[in-house]
C-alpha positions in Angstrom: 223.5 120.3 39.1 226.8 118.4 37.8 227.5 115.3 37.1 229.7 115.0 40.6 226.2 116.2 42.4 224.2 112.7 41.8 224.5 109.5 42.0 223.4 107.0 39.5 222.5 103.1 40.8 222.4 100.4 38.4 221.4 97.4 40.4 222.7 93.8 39.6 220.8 91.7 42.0 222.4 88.3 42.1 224.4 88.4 39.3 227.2 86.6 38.3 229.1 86.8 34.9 231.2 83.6 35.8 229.8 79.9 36.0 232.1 80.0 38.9 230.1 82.4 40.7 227.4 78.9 40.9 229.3 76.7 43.1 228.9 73.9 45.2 230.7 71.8 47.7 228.0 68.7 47.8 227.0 67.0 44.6 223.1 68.0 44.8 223.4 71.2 46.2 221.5 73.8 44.5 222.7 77.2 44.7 220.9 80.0 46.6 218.4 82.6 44.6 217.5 85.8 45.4 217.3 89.7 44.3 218.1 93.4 45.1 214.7 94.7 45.8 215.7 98.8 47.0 216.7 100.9 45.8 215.2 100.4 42.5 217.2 100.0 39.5 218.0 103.8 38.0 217.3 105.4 41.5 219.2 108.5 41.9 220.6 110.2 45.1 223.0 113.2 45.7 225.8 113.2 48.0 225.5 113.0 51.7 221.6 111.1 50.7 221.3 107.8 52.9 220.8 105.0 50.8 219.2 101.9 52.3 220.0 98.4 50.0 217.9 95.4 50.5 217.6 92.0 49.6 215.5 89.2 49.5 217.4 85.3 49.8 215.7 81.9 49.7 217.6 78.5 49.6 215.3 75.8 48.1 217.4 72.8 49.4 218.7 74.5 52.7 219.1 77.8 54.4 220.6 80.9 53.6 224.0 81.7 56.1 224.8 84.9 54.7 223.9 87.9 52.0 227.5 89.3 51.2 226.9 93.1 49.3 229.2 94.5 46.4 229.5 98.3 45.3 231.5 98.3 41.7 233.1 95.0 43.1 233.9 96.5 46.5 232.9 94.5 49.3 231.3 96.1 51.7 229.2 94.3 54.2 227.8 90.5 54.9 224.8 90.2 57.0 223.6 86.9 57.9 219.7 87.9 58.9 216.8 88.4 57.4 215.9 91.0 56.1 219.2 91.3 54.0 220.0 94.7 53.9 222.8 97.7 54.5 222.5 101.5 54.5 225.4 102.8 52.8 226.1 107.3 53.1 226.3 108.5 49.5 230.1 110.0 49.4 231.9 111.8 46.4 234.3 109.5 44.8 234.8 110.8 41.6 232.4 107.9 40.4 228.9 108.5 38.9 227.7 105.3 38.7 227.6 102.4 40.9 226.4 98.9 40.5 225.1 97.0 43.3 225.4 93.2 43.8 224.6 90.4 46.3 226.1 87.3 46.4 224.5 84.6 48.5 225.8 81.6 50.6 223.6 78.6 52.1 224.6 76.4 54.9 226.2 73.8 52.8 228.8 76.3 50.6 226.7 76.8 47.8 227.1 80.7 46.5 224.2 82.1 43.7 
């Protein structure tokens, strides 16, 4: 097996490296919380493997409108119900790694 053959998955759940990522359009609003809970963080899979990505989303001060998932940055789908999840088809890129990240968004504009 070669490097090209697996997939490596470093999971970010919620993460954002920016205070800018936290915002708000009310004063009060608290931003959204939440996680990637699958696949766990390390997993590996080898192309053509069907790869199911969950999260979990709670809004203490409203309700979550949508889960928005990242691959390396790269949007690729927003699902607005529970449970939060996608399945994406493993695929060779030329990319070994991949890190996964969910950005949430409650009902009054607030992103965590």
């Amino acid at each position: 097996m070669n490097a090209r053959n697996r997939l490596g998955f470093q999971l970010v759940a919620v993460l954002c490296y920016t205070l800018s990522c936290s915002s708000s359009t009310e004063p009060g609003n608290h931003p959204p919380s939440g996680s990637v809970t699958a696949p766990s963080d390390g997993a590996v899979f080898f192309l053509g493997d069907t790869v199911e990505i969950v999260a979990t989303a709670s809004d203490g001060d409203g309700r979550v409108v949508q889960v928005v998932f990242y691959l390396n940055g790269r949007h690729l789908v927003s699902d607005s119900t529970a449970p939060y999840s996608l399945t994406w088809y493993t695929q060779d890129t030329g990319i070994d790694d991949y890190v996964v990240r969910a950005a949430i968004v409650d009902d009054r504009g607030a992103v965590g």
